[in-house]
N, C-alpha and C positions, 0 to 999 in steps of 0.2 A: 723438357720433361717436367720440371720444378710447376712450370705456369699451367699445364696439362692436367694434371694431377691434384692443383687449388681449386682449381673450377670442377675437377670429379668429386671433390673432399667439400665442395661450395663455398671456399673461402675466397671474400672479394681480395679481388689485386688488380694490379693495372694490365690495359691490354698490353701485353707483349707479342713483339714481331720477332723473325728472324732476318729476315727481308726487307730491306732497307727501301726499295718501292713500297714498301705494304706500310711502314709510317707514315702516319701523319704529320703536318708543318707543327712544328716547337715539343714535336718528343724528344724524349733522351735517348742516345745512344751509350751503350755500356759496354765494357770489355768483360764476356763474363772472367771470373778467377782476380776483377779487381778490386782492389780494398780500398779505403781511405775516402772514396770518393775523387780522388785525382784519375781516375778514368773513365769518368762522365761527362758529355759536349752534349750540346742539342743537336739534333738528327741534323741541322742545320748546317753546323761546323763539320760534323763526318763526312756530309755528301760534299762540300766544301774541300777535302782534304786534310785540313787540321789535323785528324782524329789520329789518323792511316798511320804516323808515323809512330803512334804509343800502341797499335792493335795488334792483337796475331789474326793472320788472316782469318777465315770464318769463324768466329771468334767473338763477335759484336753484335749485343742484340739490341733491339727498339724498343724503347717502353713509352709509354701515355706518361705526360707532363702530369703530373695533380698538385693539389693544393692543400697543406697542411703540414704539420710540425710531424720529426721526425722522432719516433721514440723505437727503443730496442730490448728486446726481451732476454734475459740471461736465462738459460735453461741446462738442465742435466735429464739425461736421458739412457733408461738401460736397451733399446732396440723395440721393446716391446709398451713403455710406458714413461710418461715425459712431465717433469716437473719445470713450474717456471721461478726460478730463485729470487726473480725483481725486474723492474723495468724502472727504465732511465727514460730522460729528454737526450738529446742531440743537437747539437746546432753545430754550423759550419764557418770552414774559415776561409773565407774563396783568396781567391790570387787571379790575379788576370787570363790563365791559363787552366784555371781549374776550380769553377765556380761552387763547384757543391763540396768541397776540399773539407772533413772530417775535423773540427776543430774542437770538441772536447763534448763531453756526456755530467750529467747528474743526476743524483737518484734522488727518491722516489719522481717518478713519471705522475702529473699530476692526472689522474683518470677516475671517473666515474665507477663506483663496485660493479654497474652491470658491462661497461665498456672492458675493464680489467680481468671478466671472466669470461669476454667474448675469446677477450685476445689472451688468455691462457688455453682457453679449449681449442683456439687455431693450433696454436703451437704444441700443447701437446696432439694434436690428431699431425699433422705435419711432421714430427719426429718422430711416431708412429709407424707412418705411412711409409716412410726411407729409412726407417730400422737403424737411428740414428742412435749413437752410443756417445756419452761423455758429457761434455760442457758445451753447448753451441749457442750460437745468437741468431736472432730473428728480428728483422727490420721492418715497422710497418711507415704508414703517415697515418698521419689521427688526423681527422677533421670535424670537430664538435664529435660528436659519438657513432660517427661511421668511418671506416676504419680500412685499408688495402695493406694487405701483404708484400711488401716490397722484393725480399731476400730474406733465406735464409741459410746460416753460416754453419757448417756441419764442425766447427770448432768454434774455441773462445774467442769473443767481438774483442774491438777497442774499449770496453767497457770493464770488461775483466778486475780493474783495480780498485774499483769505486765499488766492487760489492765483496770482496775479496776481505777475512777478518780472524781473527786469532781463533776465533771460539766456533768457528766453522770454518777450515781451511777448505779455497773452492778444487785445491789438486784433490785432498782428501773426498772429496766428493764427486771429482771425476773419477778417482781409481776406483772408490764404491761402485761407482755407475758402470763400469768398462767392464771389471774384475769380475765384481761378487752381484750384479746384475740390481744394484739397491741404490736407492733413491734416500733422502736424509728424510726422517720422523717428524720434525720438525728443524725450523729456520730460524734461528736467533739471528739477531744485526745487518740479517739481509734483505 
């Protein structure tokens, strides 16, 4: 639905499958509902068997391998219009069993003003679109200033703590967002 819906909205993302013939050699297989990155192989290791034993059955989609650095969008959103509070970098911390393995974020994401308003205007039309309410994260890869939609987290990412600040608590601005349908005026320290 998610990947249906980028390409109606025209936001690039990678090709995804359901259908595991319909992959191509060195995509990723992914469990959707998985976090951290410890439930991503290459299509390789799924059709292999590896995979089978961390999956719920139909449950596993295909995506196109790309190239670029992983950054994530922290956003608040009231259903009807979507702010984005910062973006981070990403990098991972593999294990032999789990290559793309989630190993820590920092903020500011370094980006271009017109790359950083591409990728605010995604995500707010994308929390728009799914009438999304609260704190959520949105995953792209950046490759010089063109840019794929990877996931998007209808609640707060792993990133949550690194934008999170006394003079803007990010609860108080989810319950804004959820409650009283409002987005913050402005952003200090975020």
């Amino acid at each position: 639905v998610l990947f249906t819906e980028l390409t109606r909205l025209g936001i690039p993302h990678p090709r995804t499958v359901m259908d595991p013939a319909a992959a191509g050699s060195g995509w990723l297989a992914k469990r959707q509902g998985g976090a951290g990155g410890g439930h991503v192989v290459t299509s390789h290791a799924a059709s292999a068997g590896t995979f089978r034993r961390r999956t719920i059955k139909g449950r596993t989609y295909f995506q196109e391998k790309l190239e670029g650095r992983p950054v994530s969008a922290l956003f608040a959103s009231t259903g009807t219009s979507g702010q984005v509070l910062g973006f981070s970098e990403q990098w991972a911390a593999p294990t032999a069993r789990a290559k793309w393995r989630y190993g820590g974020a920092a903020r500011p994401a370094e980006l271009s003003p017109d790359l950083e308003a591409r990728l605010t205007h995604s995500v707010e039309r994308v929390a728009e679109s799914f009438d999304l309410k609260g704190l959520g994260s949105t995953d792209f890869l950046v490759n010089g200033e063109d840019f794929r939609l990877l996931e998007i987290n209808p609640r707060p990412g792993a990133t949550l703590d690194i934008f999170d600040s006394e003079a803007e608590p990010l609860l108080r601005i989810h319950l804004e967002a959820v409650l009283e349908n409002r987005l913050p005026t402005a952003l200090r320290n975020l």
